[in-house]
N, C-alpha and C positions, 0 to 999 in steps of 0.2 A: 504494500500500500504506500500512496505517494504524501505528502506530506497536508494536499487538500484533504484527501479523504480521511486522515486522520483527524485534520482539526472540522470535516464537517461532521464525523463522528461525535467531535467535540462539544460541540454547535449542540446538538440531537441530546446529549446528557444533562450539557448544562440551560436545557433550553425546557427541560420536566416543570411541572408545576412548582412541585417541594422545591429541589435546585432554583429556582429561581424566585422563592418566597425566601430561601435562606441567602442567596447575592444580595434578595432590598433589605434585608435584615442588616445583613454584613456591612454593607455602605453605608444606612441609616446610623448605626452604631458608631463605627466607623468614624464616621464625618462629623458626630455630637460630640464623640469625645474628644475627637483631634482636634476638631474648633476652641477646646476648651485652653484656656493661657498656659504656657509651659509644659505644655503636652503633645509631647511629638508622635511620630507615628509609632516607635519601637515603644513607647510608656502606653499607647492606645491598644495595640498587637497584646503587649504582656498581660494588661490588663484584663481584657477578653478572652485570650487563651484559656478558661478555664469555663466558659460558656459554651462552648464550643466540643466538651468534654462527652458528654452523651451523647451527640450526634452520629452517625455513622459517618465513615472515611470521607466520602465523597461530599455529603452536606457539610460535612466540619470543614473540608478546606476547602470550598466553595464560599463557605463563609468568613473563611479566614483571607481569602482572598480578596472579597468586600470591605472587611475591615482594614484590609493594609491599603487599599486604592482610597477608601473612604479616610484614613488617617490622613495619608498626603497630600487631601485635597483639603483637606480642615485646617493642616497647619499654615497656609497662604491668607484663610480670614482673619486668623490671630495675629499673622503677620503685620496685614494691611490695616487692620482699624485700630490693634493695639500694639502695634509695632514689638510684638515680643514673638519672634521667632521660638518655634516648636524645637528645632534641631537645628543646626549648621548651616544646613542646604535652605535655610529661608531667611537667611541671616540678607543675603539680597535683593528677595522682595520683598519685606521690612522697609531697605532704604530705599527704595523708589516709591514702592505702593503705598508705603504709610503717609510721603509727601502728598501722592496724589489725593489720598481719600482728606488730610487736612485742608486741599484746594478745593474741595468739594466732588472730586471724580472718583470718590470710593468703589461707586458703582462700577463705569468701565476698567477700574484695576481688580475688581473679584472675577468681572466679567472675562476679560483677555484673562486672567489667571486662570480662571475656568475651562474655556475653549480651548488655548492653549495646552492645560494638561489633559485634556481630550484627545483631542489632536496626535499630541506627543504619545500618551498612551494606546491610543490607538496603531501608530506608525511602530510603535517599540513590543507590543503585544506581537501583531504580526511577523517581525524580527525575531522576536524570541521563538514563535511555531516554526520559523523556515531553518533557523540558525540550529535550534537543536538538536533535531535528527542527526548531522553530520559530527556533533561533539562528541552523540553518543556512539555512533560508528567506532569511532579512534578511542575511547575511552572504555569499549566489551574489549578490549585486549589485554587491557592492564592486569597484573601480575600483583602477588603482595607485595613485592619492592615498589613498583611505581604506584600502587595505592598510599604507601607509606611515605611517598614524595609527596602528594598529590596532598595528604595532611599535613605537612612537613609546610607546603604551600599554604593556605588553609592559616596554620599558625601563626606564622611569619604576617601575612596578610591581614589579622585581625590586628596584631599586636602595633605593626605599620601603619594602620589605616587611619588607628580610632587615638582620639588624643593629640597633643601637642608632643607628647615626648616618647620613642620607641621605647626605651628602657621599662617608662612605668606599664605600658600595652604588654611588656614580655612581662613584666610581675605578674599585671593581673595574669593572662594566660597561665603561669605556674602554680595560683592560689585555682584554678579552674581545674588544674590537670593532676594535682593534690586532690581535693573535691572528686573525682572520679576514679582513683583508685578506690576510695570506700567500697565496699561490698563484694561478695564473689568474686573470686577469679576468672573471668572467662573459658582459660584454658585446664586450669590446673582444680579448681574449686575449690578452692581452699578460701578462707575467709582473711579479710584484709584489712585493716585500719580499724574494724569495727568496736574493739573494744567491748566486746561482751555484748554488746547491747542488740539486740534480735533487730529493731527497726531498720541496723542500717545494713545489716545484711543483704538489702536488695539494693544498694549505692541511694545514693543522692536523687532525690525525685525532682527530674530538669523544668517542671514547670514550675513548682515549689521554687526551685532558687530563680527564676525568671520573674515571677508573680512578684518574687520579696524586693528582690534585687533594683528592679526598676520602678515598681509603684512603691511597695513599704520606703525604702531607701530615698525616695527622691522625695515624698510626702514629706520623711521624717528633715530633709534636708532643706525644701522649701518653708518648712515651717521654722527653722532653727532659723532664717533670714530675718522672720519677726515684721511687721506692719512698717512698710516704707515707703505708705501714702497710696492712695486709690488708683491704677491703672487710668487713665484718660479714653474714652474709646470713642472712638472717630465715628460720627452719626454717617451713615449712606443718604447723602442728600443729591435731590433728583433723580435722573432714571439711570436705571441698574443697565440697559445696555448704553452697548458700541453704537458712535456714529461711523458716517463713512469712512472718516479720517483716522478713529483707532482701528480698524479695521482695515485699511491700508497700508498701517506703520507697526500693525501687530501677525501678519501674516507668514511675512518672513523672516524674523525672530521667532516664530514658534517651530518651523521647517528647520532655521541653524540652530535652536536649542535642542530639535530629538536629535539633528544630526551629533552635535556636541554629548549628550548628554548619556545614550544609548550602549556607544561605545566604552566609556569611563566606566559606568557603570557594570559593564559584562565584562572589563578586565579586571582577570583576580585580586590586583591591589587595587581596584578599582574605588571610587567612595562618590556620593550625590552633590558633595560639596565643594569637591574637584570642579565636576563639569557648570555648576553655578555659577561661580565665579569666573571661569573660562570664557561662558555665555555672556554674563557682566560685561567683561572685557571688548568681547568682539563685537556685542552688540553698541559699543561705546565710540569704538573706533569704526563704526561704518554708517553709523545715524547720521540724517539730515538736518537732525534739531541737535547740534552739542549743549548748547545754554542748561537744554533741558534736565539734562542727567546730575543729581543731585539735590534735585527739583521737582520731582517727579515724573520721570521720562515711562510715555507706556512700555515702549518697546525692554527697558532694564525690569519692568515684570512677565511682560510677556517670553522674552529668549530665555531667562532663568528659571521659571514657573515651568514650561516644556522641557527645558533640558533636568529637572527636580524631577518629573514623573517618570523621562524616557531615561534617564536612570537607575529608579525605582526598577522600572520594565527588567532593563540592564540587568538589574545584579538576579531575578530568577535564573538567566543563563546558569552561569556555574553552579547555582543551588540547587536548579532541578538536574540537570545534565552530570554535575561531577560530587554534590552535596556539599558544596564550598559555601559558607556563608559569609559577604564580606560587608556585609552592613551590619548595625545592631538591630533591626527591624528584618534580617533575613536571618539571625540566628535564631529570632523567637520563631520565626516560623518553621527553621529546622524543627524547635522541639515541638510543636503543633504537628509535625510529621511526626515524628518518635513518637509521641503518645499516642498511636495506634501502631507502634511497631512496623512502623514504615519509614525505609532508610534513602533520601533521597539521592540518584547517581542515575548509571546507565542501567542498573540490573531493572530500576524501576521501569522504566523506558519497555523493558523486556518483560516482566512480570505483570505489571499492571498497568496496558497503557492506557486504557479505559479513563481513569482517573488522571493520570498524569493528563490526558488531551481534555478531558474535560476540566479541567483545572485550568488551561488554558485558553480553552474555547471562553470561559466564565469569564476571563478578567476584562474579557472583548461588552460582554456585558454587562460586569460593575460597571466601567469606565463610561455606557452608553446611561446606566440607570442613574449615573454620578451626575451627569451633564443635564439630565432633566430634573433632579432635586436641587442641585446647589444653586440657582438661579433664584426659581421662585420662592426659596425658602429662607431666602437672606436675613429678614426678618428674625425669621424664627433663630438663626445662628446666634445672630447680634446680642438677642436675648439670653444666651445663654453665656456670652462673654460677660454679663452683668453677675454672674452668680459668686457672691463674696469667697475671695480662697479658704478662709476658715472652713466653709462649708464645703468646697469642692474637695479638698486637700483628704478631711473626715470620711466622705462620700467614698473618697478612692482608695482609703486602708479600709472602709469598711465592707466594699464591695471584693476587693484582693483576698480579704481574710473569709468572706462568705463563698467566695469562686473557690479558696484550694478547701475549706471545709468539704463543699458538695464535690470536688473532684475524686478528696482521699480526707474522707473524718475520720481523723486521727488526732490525739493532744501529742502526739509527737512532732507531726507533721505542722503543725499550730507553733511549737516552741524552734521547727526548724523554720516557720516564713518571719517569723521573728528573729532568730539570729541572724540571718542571711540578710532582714530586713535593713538589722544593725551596721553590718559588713559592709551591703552599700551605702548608705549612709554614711563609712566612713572614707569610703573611696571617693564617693563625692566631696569631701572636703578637705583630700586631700588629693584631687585630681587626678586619681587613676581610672580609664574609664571600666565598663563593667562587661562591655560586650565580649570580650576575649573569657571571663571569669566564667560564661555560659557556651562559649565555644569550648574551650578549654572541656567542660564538662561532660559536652554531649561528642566529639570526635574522639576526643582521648584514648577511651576505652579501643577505638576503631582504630586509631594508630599505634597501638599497642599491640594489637589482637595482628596485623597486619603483619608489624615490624619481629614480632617472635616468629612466625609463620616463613615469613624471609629467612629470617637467622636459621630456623629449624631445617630447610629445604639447601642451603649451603653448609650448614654444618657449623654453624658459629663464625663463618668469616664473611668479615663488616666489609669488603671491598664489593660486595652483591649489592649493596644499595645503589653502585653507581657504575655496576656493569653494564646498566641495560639503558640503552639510548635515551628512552623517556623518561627514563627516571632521572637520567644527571640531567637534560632539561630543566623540568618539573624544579630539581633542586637549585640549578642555576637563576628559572623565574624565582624564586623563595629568594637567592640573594639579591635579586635584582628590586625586587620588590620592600625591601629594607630602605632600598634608595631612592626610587621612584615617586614614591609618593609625597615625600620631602622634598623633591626639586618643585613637580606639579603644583603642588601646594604655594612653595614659596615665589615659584611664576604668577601665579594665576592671584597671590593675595597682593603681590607686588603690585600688579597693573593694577587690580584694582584701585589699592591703597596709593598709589602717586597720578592716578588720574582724577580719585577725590579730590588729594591736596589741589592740584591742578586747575579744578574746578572751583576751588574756595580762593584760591587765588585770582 
């Protein structure tokens, strides 16, 4: 079967009545919590992860898929009215779109943000069904030495990516890959780290430290910031669309941001914040309005908001294709797979493609079901950016703590989303990020089980790991990728940051 007939297969699954009552669920969801201030999409994913828990395979990441499209498209309205970016990658359209909506064009900046990431998701969904088949070809070959690279990649990648400094990214990942020896041995059974204590005999429960991690952790850290005066939030005055003219100046900004955006995102060291700032950049230096940027230029929401979604698109690539998670929003959804025991890579590709194509066929229709709620529900958003954080901040440990209750009622399981709760909380204050600490967790195990499996089939000699072509690859991307994303970074923050000056000048 050719790569249509797979996704029109796809189409046919996620096109069922349920399937497609659980995608409005997922977006709905999705797009209420992501709208909410300081709530990105991976704090909206962790969140709901545990909703998601009874559902069958197919409904649950159908609807996980809703909620991660419906995350990224909420964090641009909190950008634009209350200029507090969710994550990184909106840190952009914050500085243009919040100008605008203060000039009074609120509207047409939710607006081109909206079409825009339509648009761009649209174009980068498609890329993702065409682009994957061929990953998966080249990656049914792999051997436990180059699976072993392949994590080895993977590591490096998470520890690179997330944060300002590698060092602390390799911490966290070591406090993760600690964390995952707990329990069973894989190979050998024997009991590990446990400490007598029966619960942890089955290891660390990866929504449990996901749930704590990013919602208990960041609750407990945004409330230790303490009342530092009421947020401002920019009223939508006038009408919510485009005229002719943003609509001429927003077209091809959103075409160079999936092109920009798409590919960042599907390279392993890939990150959403990368190709943001890129988009930033280029869309800076080819505008016909310069005065404008600083000012609120549509086009600096428009290229940045498409190249944020075709991004997004971007990093499924390695996730579904080799199980690589290189954002913090694509490793909660690794464990959203694992908690049906489902590992995502090529075998899945091969065992269950029903799911995998319907999985993708779906995100074709979040992204369509996204584009006719976020318009005329603007209203209803805004209102929800009024809700005091006392109360939100409450709302969000007391729904995290009621989600892993119903997933696994345990007072164990309760005293571990509390320490893990802690842990982040103190990562966050003292800058380490946390997505490596849930990578770390959930591959671990897989490049252990891998890397013995190697050793066992040579006979204990370490030169196998880099006999075999794709694996010293594989290892060569992992050092490549230590480096890469610090130039990218320091390029792409560069231009930006001396074409501001530039402009205040």
């Amino acid at each position: 079967m050719n790569t249509f007939e797979f996704l029109l297969q796809g189409l046919l699954i996620a096109a069922q009545p349920m399937n497609l009552l659980y995608a409005l669920i997922g977006v709905t969801l999705g797009t209420a919590v992501g709208v909410l201030p300081g709530i990105g999409p991976a704090l909206t994913v962790a969140l709901l992860l545990p909703v998601t828990y009874q559902l069958d395979p197919a409904g649950s990441l159908i609807m996980f898929a809703g909620i991660y499209y419906g995350g990224m498209y909420g964090g641009s309205t909190t950008s634009i009215l209350l200029n507090t970016p969710g994550e990184s990658a909106s840190i952009v359209t914050a500085l243009e779109g919040n100008k605008m909506a203060r000039a009074g064009r609120g509207g047409p900046a939710l607006a081109t943000a909206a079409i825009g990431s339509f648009v761009a998701g649209l174009i980068a969904t498609l890329g993702l069904a065409f682009i994957a088949p061929y990953i998966v070809k080249m990656a049914l070959i792999f051997g436990p030495r180059e699976y072993f690279a392949l994590m080895v990649l993977a590591f490096v990648t998470v520890s690179s990516a997330f944060g300002d400094s590698t060092l602390r990214g390799l911490t966290s990942l070591f406090v993760g890959l600690a964390l995952a020896m707990i329990g069973i041995d894989q190979l050998s059974g024997q009991a590990r780290l446990s400490f007598g204590i029966p619960d942890l005999l089955d290891g660390i429960e990866v929504t449990t430290l996901a749930v704590a991690m990013f919602a208990i952790g960041e609750s407990l850290y945004i409330a230790a910031q303490g009342d530092r005066g009421p947020d401002k939030i920019e009223a939508v005055r006038g009408s919510v669309w485009m005229s002719a003219t943003d609509w001429a100046r927003s077209w091809k900004p959103w075409l160079r941001g999936t092109a920009i955006g798409f590919p960042i995102g599907a390279m392993p060291a890939g990150g959403a914040e990368i190709g943001t700032f890129l988009s930033y950049a280029a869309e800076k230096r080819l505008t016909k309005h310069p005065e404008e940027f600083g000012n609120g230029a549509i086009e600096g929401v428009a290229g940045p908001e498409a190249a944020n979604n075709a991004s997004a698109a971007g990093t499924l690539v390695p996730l579904l294709t080799l199980g690589l998670p290189t954002t913090a929003t694509a490793a909660i959804m690794l464990a959203g797979f694992q908690q049906y025991g489902l590992q995502p890579g090529p075998l899945l590709f091969a065992t269950n493609p029903q799911l995998v194509w319907g999985l993708i066929a779906s995100l074709l229709i979040a992204n369509l079901m996204l584009l006719v709620l976020n318009l005329p529900l603007i209203g209803l958003w805004v209102k929800l950016l009024s809700i005091p954080k006392p109360w939100l901040y409450a709302g969000i440990m007391l729904f995290a703590t009621l989600g892993t209750i119903g997933a696994n009622p345990s007072v164990f399981e309760l005293g571990m989303l509390l320490a893990f709760g802690l842990l982040g909380y103190a990562m966050r204050v003292f800058g380490y990020p946390i997505a490596p600490v849930v990578v770390g967790l959930i591959l671990g195990p897989l490049a252990e089980q891998q890397l013995r499996r190697a050793l066992s089939i040579s006979q204990g000699d370490l030169t196998t790991l880099v006999a075999s072509p794709v694996a010293l690859v594989l290892l060569l991307i992992a050092a490549a990728a230590l480096i890469v994303p610090l130039i990218l970074r320091a390029r792409g923050r560069g231009q930006v940051l001396s074409q501001l000056a530039a402009s205040e000048d």
